[in-house]
C-alpha positions as CSV (number, residue, x, y, z in Angstrom):
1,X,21.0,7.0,-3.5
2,X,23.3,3.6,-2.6
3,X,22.5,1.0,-5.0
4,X,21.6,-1.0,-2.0
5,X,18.2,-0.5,-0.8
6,X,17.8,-0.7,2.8
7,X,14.0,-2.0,4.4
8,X,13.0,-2.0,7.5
9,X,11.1,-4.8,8.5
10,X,8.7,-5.3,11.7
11,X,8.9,-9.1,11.8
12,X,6.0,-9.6,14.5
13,X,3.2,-7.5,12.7
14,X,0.0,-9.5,11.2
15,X,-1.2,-13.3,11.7
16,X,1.3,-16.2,11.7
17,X,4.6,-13.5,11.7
18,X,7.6,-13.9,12.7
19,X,7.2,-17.2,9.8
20,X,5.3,-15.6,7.3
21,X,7.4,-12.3,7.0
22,X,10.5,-14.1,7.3
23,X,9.2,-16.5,4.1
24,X,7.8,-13.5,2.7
25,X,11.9,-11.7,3.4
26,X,13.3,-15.2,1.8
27,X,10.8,-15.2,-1.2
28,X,11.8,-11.7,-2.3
29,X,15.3,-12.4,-1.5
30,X,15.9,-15.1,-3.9
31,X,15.0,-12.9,-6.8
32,X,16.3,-9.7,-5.2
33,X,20.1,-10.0,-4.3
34,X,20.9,-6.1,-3.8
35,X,18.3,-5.6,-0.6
36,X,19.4,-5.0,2.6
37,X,16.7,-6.0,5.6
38,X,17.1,-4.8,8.7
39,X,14.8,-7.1,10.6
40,X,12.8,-6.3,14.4
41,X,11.4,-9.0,16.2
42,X,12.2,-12.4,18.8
43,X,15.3,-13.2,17.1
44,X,15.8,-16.8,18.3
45,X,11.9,-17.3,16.0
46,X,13.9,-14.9,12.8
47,X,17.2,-17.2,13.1
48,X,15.3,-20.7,13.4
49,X,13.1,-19.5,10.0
50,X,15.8,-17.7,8.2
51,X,18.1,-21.5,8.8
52,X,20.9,-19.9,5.8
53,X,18.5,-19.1,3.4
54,X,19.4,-15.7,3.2
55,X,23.3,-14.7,3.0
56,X,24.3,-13.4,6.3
57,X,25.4,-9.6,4.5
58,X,22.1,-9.3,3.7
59,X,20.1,-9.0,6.7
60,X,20.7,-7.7,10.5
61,X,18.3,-9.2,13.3
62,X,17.3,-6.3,16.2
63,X,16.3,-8.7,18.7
64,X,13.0,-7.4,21.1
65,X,10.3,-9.4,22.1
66,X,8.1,-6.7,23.0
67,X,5.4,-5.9,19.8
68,X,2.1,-3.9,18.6
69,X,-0.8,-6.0,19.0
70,X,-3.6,-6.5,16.5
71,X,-6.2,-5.5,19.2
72,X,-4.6,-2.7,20.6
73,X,-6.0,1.1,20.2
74,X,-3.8,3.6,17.9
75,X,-2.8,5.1,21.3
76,X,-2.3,1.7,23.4
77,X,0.0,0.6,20.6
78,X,2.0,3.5,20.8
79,X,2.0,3.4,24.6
80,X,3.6,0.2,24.9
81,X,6.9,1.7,24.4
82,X,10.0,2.5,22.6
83,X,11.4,-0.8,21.8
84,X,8.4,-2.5,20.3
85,X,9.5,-4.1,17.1
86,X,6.9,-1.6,15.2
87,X,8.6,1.7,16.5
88,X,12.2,0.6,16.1
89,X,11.8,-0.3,12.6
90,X,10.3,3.1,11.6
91,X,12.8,4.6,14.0
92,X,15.2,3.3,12.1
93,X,14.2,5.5,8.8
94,X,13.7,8.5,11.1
95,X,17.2,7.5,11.5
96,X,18.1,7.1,8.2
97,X,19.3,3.4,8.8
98,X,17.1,2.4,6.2
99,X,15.8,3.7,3.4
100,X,12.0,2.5,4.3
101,X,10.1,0.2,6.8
102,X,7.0,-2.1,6.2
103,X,4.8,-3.7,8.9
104,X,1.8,-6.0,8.4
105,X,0.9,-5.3,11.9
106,X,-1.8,-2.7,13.7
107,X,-2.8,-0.2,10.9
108,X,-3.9,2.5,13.4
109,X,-0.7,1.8,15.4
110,X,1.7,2.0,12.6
111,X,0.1,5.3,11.5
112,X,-0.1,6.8,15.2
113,X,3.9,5.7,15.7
114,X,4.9,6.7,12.0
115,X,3.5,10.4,12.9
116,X,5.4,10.8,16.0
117,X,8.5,9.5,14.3
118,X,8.5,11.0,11.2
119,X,8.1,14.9,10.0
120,X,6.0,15.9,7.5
121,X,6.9,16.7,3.9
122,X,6.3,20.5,4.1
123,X,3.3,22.2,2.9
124,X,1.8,18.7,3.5
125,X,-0.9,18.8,6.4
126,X,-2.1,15.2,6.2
127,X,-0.9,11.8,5.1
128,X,-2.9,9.8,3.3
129,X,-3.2,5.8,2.7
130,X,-2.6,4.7,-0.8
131,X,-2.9,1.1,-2.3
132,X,-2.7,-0.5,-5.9
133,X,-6.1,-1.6,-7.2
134,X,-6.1,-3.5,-10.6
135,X,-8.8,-1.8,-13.4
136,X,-9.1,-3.4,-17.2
137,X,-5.8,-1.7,-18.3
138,X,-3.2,-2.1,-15.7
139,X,-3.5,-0.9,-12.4
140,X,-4.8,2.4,-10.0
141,X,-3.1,4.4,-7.2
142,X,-6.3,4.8,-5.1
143,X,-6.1,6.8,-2.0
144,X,-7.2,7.9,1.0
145,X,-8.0,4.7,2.2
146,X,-9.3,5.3,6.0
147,X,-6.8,7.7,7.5
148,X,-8.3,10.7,7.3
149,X,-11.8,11.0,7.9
150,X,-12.8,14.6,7.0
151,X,-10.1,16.6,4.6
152,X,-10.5,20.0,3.0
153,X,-9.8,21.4,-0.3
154,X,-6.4,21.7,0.3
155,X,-6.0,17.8,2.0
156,X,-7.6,16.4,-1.6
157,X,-5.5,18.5,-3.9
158,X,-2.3,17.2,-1.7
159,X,-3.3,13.8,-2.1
160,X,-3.6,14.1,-5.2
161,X,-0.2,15.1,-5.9
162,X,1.3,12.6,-4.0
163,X,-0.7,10.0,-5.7
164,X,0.3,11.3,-8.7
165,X,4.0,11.1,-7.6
166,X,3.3,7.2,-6.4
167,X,2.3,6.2,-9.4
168,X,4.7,8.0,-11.9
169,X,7.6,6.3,-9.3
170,X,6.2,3.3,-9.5
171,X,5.3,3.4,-13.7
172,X,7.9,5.9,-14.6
173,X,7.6,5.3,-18.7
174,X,3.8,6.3,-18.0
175,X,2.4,9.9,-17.3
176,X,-0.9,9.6,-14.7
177,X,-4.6,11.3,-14.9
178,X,-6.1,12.0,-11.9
179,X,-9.5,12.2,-11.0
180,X,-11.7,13.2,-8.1
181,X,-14.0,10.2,-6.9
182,X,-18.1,11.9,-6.9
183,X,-21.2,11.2,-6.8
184,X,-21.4,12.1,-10.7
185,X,-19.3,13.7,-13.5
186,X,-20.8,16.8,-14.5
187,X,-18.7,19.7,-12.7
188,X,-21.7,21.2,-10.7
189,X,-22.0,17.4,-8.7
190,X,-20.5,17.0,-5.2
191,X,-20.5,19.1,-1.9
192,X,-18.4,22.3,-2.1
193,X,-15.0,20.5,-0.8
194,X,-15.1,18.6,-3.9
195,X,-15.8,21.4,-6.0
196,X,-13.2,23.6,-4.4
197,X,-10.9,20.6,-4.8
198,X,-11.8,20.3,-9.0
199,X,-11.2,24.0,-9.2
200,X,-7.7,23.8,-7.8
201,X,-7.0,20.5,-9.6
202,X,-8.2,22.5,-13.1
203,X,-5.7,25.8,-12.8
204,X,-2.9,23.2,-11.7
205,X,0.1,22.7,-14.4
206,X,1.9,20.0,-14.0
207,X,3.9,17.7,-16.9
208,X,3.9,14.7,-14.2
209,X,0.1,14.2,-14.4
210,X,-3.3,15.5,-16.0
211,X,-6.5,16.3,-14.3
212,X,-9.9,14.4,-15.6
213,X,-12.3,15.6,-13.4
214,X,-15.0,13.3,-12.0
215,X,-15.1,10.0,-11.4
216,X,-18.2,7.5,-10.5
217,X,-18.1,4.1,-8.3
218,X,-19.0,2.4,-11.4
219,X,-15.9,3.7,-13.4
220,X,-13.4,2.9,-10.7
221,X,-12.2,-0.5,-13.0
222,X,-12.2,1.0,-16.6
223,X,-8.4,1.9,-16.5
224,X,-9.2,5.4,-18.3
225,X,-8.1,6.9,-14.9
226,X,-4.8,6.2,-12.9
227,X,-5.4,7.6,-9.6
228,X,-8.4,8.2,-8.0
229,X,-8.6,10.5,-4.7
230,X,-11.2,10.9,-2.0
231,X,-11.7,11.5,1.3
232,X,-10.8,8.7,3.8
233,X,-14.4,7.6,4.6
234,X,-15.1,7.7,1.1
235,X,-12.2,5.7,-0.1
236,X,-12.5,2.7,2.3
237,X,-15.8,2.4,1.5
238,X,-15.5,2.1,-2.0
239,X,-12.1,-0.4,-0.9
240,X,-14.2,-2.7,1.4
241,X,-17.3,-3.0,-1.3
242,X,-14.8,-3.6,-4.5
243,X,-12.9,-6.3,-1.9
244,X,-16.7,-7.5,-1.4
245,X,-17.5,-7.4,-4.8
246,X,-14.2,-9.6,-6.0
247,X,-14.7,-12.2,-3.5
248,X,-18.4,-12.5,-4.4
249,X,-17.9,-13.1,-7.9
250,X,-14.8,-15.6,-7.4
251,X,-17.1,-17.9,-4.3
252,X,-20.0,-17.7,-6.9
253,X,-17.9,-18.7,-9.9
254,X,-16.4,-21.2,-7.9
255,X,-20.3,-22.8,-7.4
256,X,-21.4,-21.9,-10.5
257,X,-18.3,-24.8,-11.9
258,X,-17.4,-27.0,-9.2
259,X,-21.6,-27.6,-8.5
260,X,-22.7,-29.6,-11.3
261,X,-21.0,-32.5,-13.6
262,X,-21.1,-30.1,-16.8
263,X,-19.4,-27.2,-14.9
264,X,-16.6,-29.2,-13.7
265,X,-16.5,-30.3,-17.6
266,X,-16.9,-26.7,-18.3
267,X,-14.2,-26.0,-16.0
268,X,-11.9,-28.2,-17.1
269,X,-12.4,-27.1,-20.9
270,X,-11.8,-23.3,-19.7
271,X,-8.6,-24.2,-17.3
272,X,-6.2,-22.4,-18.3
273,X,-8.9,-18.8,-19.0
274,X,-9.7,-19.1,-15.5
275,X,-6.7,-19.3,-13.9
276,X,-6.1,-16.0,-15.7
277,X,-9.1,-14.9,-13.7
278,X,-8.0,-15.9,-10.7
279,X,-4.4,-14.5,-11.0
280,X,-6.2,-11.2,-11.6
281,X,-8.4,-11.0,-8.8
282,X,-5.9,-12.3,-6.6
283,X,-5.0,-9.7,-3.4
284,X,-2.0,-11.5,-2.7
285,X,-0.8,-9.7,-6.0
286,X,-1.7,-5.8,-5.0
287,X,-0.5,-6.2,-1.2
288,X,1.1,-3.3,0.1
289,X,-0.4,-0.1,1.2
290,X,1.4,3.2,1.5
291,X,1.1,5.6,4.0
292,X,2.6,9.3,1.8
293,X,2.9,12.8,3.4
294,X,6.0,11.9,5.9
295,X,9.3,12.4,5.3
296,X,10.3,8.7,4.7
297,X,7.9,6.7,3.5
298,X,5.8,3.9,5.5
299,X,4.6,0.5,3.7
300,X,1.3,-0.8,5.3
301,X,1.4,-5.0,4.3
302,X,-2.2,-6.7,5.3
303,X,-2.0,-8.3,8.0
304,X,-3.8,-11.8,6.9
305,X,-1.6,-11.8,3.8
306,X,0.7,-15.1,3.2
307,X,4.1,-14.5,2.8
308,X,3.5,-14.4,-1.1
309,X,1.6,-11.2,0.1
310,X,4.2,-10.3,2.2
311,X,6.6,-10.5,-0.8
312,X,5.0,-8.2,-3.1
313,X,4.6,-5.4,-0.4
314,X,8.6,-5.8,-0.4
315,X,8.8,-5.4,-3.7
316,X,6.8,-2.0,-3.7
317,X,9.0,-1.1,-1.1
318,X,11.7,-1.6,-4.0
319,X,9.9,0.5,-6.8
320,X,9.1,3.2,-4.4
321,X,12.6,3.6,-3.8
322,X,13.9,2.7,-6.9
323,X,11.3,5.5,-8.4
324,X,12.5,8.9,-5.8
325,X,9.0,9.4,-4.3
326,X,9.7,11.4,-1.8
327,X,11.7,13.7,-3.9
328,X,9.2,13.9,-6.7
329,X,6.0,15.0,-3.9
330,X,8.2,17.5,-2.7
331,X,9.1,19.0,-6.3
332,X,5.1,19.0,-7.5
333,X,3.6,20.0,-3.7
């Protein structure tokens, strides 16, 4: 591997881009010299943000003006051509121009394209959407997120390999547990899927990670596990309410302190403890979803991020690289 990672980047993807991504592109550049980013979008918008903030080796502009919108369908995104800024930057890895791409635009679209682009790793039958969620000890490799509704037995025990793999590339000093998201923890709980799944999980050997069974909704946080796997319905649920839950508790906080003379005094006396709070419930910090199975791999950034957001989704692009992922799924799968 060159010492110079390569990123594709779809500049037009998500709310306020070209500026944000190009912000988020100089942000990671200032603390990042060895990254090379290959950069699709209106290049007369990329040049007039950029304005010689990023050395000029560093960075190519492929100039289209055509892009993925946020309200097309999976389909109508990829049917709007071949020189979108979406599908030349993951033709670009398909080409191996670039080591990976990221996009914070159409989720479905990016998905649908990255497919058509991009083999699967083999003996893989489905990708799966991964993201990092922060628990009391560190942080989680939770996946699948939404992209595959129904799996089988064999779709679970894949993702969890490949989680597995994301993490250990991303914490390589630390060795993963896996566990299988149910409705309880006693081996007889779930639907015969998940019990096929726990079976498989429990006769696999493997140095990289260890099996812990079950896990509950109400454990997802405690850190004792390191990647948690489900289906995609199931996983995106249990995303959207812990993204509900987080915001609910910072708005109510928030009230609870900024209401009333003796919580802004409270407030004030507990400054610095809360903006330790607020730092750790921040998204902006765990931006940067992963799409695993294909051949290359595809970084999903959210689409209302800031360029902070957009940042930190680069630098995951980094550490994925940096940490062989691909070459570690195909060795365990």
């Amino acid at each position: 591997m060159s010492s110079i990672i390569k990123i594709a980047v779809d500049a037009m993807g998500g709310d306020n881009s070209p500026k944000k991504v190009i912000d988020g592109i100089i942000h990671h550049y200032l603390k990042n010299k060895n990254i090379f980013y290959k950069i699709f979008g209106d290049e007369q918008k990329i040049i007039s943000y950029i304005k010689n903030k990023i050395d000029k080796k560093n960075y190519q502009i492929v100039n289209t003006l055509n892009k993925v919108s946020s309200e097309d369908s999976p389909l109508e995104g990829a049917k709007r051509g071949k020189d979108t800024s979406m599908w030349l930057a993951i033709e670009s890895v398909k080409n191996k121009d670039c080591d990976i791409v990221i996009s914070a635009g159409n989720t479905g679209a990016l998905l649908v394209i990255s497919k058509l682009n991009l083999k699967m790793i083999e003996n893989i039958d489905k990708p799966a959407l991964s993201a990092l969620w922060p628990n009391k000890k560190g942080m989680s490799v939770v996946l699948d997120l939404g992209a595959n509704i129904e799996c089988s037995s064999k779709n679970l025990f894949d993702f969890s390999i490949m989680g597995a793999s994301l993490y250990k590339s991303l914490y390589p000093d630390e060795t993963p547990n896996v566990a299988l998201l149910n409705i309880g923890s006693e081996e007889l709980k779930g639907n015969e899927i998940i019990k096929e799944t726990y079976k498989k999980l429990n006769e696999k050997k493997n140095q990289d990670f260890s099996f812990d069974g079950y896990i509950e909704g109400n454990q997802l946080m405690n850190g004792d596990v390191n990647v948690i796997v489900a289906d995609g319905f199931t996983g995106n649920v249990a995303l959207k309410t812990a993204e509900g839950t987080a915001n609910f508790m910072s708005g109510e906080l928030k009230k609870a302190l900024g209401g009333t003379i003796i919580g802004k005094i409270s407030s004030l006396l507990n400054f610095s403890n809360l903006k330790k709070f607020k730092k750790r419930l921040d998204p902006r910090l765990y931006n940067g979803a992963i799409f695993i199975g294909l051949d290359s791999p595809v970084v999903k950034s959210h689409g209302g991020t800031d360029y902070i957001g957009f940042s930190n989704s680069l630098d995951v692009c980094c550490r994925i690289i940096k940490g062989n992922l691909i070459d570690k799924i195909k060795r365990n799968i």
